[in-house]
N, C-alpha and C positions, 0 to 999 in steps of 0.2 A: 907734615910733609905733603907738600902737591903732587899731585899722580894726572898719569893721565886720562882724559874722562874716555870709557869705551860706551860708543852708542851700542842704545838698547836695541834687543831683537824684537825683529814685530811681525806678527803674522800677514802675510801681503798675498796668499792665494789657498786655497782648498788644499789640502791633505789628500791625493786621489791614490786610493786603495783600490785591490783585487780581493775578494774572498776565494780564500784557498780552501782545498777538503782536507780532512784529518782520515787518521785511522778507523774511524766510526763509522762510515759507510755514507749511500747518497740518499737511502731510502726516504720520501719524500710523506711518509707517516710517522717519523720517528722522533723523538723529542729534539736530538740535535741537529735536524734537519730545518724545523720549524726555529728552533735555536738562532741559526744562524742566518733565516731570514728575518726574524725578530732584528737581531742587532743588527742587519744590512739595513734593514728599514730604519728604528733609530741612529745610526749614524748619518742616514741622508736630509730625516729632518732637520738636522741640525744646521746645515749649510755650511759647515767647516770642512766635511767631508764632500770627495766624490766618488761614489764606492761603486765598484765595477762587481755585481754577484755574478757568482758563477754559473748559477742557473739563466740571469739576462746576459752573459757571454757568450752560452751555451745555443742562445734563441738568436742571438744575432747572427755567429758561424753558422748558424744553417739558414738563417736568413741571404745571408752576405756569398756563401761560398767557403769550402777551407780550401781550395787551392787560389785562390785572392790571398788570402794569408799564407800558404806554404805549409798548412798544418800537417799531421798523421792522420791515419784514421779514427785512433781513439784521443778522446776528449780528455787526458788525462790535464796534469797542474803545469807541465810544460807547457801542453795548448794553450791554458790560462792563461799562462804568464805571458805571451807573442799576442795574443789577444788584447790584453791588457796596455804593453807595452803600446803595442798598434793606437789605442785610445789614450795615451799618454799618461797612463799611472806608473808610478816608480815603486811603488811598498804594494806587498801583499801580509793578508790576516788568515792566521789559521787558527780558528775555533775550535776548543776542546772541552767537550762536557766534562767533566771532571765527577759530579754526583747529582743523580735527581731523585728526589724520593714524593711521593706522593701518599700521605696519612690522612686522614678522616676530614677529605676536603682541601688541605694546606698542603701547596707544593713547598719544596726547598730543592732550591737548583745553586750551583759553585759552577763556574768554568774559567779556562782562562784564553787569554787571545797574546797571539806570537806574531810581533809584527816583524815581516825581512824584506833586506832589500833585492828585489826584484832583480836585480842585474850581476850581482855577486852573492845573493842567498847567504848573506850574513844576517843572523840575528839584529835586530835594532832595540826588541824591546819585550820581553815578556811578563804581563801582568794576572795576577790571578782575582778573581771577582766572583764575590760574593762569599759567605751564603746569602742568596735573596731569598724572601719568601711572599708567599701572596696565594689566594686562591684557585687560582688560575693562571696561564701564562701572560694575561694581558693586566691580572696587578703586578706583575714584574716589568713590567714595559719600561713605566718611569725611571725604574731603578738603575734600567739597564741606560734607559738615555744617560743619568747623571755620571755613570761611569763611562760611557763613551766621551763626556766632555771632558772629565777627571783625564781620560788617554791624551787628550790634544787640547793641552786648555790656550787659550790665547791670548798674544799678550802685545802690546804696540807702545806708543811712544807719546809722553803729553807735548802738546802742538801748544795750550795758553791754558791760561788760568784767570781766573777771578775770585774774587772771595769766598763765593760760594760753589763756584763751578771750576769741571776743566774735562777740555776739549783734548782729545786724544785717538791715536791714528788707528783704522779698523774698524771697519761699518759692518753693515748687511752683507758685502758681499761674504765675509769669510765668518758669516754666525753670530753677529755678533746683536742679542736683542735686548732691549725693554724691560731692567728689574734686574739685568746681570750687576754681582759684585765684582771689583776690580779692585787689587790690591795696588797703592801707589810707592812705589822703591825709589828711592836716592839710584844715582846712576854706579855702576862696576866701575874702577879705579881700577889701572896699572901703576904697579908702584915698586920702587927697587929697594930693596933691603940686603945690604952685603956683598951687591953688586950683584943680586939676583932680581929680575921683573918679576912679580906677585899680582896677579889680581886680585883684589880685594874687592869682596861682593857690596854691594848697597844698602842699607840700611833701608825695613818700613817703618812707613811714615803714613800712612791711615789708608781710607776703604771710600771707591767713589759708587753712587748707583747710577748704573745708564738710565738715562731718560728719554734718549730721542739716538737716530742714528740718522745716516747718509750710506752711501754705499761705502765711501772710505773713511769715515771720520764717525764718532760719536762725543756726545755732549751728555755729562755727568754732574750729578750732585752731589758733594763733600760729606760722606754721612758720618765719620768717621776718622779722627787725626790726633795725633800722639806726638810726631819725630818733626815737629819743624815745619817751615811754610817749602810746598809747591811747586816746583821749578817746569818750565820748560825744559824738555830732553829726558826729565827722570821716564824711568819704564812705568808701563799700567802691565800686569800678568792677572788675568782671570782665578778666580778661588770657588768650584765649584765644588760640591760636596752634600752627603745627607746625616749628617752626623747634628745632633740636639744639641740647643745651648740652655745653661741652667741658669736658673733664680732661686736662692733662697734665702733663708732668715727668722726672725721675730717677728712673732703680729701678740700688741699688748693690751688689756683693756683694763679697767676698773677693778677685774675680778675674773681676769681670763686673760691666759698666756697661750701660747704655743710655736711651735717648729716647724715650717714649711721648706719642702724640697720639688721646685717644679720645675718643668720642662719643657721648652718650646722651640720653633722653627723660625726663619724668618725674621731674624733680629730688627731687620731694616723696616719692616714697612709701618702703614700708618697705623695701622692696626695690629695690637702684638697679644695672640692669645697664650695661656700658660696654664699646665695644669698638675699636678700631681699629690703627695702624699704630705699629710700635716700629723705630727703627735702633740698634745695640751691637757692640760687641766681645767678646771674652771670650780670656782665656792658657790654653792646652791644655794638654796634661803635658809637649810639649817643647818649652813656654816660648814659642809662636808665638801670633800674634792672631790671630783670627779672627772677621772681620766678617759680621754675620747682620743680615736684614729679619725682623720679626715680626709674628705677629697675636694679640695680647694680649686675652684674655676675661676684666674685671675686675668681681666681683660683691658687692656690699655689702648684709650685714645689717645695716639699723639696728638699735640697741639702744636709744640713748637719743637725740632727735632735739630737739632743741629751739630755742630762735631764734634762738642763735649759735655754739652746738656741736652736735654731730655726733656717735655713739662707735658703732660697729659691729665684727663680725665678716667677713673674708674670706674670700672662696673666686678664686683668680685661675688662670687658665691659660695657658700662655701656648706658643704655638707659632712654632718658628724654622727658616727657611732659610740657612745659613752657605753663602756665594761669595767666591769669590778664592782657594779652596784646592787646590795641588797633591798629589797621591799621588807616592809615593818613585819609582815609574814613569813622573812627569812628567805626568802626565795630569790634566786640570782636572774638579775633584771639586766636588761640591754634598752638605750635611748638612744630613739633617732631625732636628732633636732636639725633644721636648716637654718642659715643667714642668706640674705641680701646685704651688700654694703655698696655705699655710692661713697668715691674721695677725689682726691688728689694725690700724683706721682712726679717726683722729680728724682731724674738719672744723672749723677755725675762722672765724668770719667775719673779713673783714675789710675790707669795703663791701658795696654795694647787691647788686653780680652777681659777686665773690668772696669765695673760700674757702682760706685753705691747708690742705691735707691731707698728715698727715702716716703713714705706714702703716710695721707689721713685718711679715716675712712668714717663714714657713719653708717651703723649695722642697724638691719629691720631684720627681726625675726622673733619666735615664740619660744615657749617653754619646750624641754623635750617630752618625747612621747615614750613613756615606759611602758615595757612587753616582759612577759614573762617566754623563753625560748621553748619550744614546741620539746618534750621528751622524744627518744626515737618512735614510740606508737605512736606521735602524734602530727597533725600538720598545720596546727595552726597555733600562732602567737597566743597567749591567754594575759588579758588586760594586769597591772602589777597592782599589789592591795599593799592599800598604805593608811594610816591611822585617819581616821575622819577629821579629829579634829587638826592634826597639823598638815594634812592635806598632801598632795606628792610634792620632790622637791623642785623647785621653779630656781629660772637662771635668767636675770636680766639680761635678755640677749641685745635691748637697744641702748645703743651710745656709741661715743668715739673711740677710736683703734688706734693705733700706732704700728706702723710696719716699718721695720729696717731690716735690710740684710744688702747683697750683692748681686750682682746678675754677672754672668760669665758665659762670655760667647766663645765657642766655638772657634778654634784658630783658623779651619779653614771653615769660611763664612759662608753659611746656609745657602744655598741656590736652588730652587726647584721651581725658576719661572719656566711657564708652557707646559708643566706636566700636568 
């Protein structure tokens, strides 16, 4: 049934906001004071926004005059808002600590932000954020940028395409930079069912990266596509987020297995690093298993990257602790052994948020190193005693691997260019 196509909405000017106070007070030592110059400040990095604080409102009506404006004497949220309005913003934010705790170094901060409209002080939107965490308030910075894009992501209209490319409306002036994802949709349908109009939403159909802008237009590359070819008219809507995407699987050898689960950011770029926990076994030289935890460092050169395959170069490391082993002395032994491995990867698609991956690999590395564990009196590792003649047990750790498993990205797709 044919419908009819509703153009896409597209971002065509800055979002200009007021910072409103809350109940928390103005004290300008206070965590949510500093708070809500934090997030004034990231939102105006971004250029999507034009945010009116209320403390640079406050320096202009004394700058400016408040009978220019018609104000009161006190500087309350109504001043704000005629102040505001005056500079032609329409929404105001009211920021709300919600919890901060500060422990042995590590902050954890939650707030949420109430956007309304300025002219009828009707609610428009309230979002709650976080827990962040970080050292300090400025390793929360980033966090808080990505959640300010999360608030107002943007989104315009493909203008051409090419095979590899497509040009689509929304530049620089309204934020829009170099490494952003954009998710590409089929266009909204109106459609009648029963004698009723229905819009029906659009279908996605893959993932572009910007590459270059203009002040109204950017120019992207195909990194990513599932649902069909491209149109002119379909929507681009922005997919910002800090959420990790996973890889995992088998890595198999002559005489060594194991289980890897890792975890990484940045799906897109050329360079994709991955890292996290492996469980395996492996046959020594007298024929016994040996079960080890790992911490696997897997690093991929893209080579050829395109919208359903994948073809890089590796570099993998991989680091193991072997437990459950006795020395010929009876005494419960732990091995640390390392690899290096150099291979090859190819990714194929095979829906929206997976991949199979399939990698060779050739591993350089030694036997492991047996320790006897320090008792509580003691502090130091004591070497493992093992029969002279058959020697400790050794693990041919060089030769070739085999790795399969899948990589699963993240539905809303990784974005933290500029942080």
């Amino acid at each position: 049934m044919e419908g009819q196509i509703v153009k896409p909405e597209t971002t065509s000017k800055k979002r200009r906001v007021i910072i409103l106070s809350s109940e928390q007070g103005e004290d300008e030592n206070s965590i949510h004071y500093r708070l809500i110059e934090i997030v004034a400040s990231e939102a105006s990095k971004l250029s999507r926004y034009e945010v009116f604080n209320r403390q640079d409102l406050r320096s202009l009506l004394e700058e400016q005059g408040r009978i220019q404006f018609g104000l009161v004497t006190e500087f309350n949220d109504a001043d704000v808002v005629k102040v505001g309005q005056f500079a032609g913003a329409n929404e105001g934010m009211k920021i709300t600590l919600n919890q901060f705790q500060e422990v042995s170094g590590s902050l954890t901060l939650d707030f949420s932000i109430k956007l309304l409209d300025i002219t009828t002080s009707q609610t428009i939107n309230t979002v709650d954020i976080g827990p962040l965490y970080g050292e300090s308030l400025a390793d929360i910075r980033p966090q808080i940028a990505i959640e300010m894009r999360r608030l107002f992501k943007l989104s315009g209209e493909v203008l051409d395409v090419t095979p590899k490319n497509v040009l689509f409306s929304g530049g620089t002036d309204v934020g829009v930079i170099s490494g952003s994802i954009f998710q590409i949709i089929s266009p909204d349908e109106i459609k009648e069912f029963d004698n009723e109009k229905v819009t029906v939403p659009g279908r996605s159909i893959g993932y572009v990266r910007v590459e270059s802008s203009t002040r109204d237009a950017s120019r992207s590359k195909i990194v990513r596509k599932w649902g069909g070819q491209i149109k002119p008219g379909y929507q681009v809507k922005e997919k910002p987020t800090n959420a990790a995407s996973l890889n995992y699987g088998v890595i198999a050898s002559q005489n060594n297995i194991n289980v890897f689960y890792c975890f990484f950011i940045n799906p897109f770029n050329n360079i994709e690093v991955k890292s996290g926990l492996a469980s395996g076994g492996f046959v020594d030289s007298r024929d016994e298993t040996n079960l080890y935890l790992g911490l696997p460092v897997l690093t991929t050169y893209k080579l050829i990257q395109g919208e359903k395959f994948t073809f890089g170069a590796t570099t993998n490391l991989y680091g193991n602790v072997l437990l459950g082993k006795k020395d010929d002395a009876g005494n419960s032994v732990i091995g640390f052994q390392g690899n290096l491995a150099l291979g090859l990867e190819a990714s194929i698609l095979t829906s929206a948020s997976k991949d199979l991956v399939l990698g060779i690999e050739y591993r350089f590395g030694g036997d492991p190193n047996w320790s006897i564990p320090p008792e509580e009196s003691e502090e130091e590792y004591k070497p493992a005693v093992w029969n002279v003649d058959l020697g400790a047990p050794t693990f041919q750790a060089q030769g070739l691997s085999i790795r399969l498993g899948f990589r699963i990205l993240n539905i809303d797709i990784i974005d933290t260019v500029g942080m």
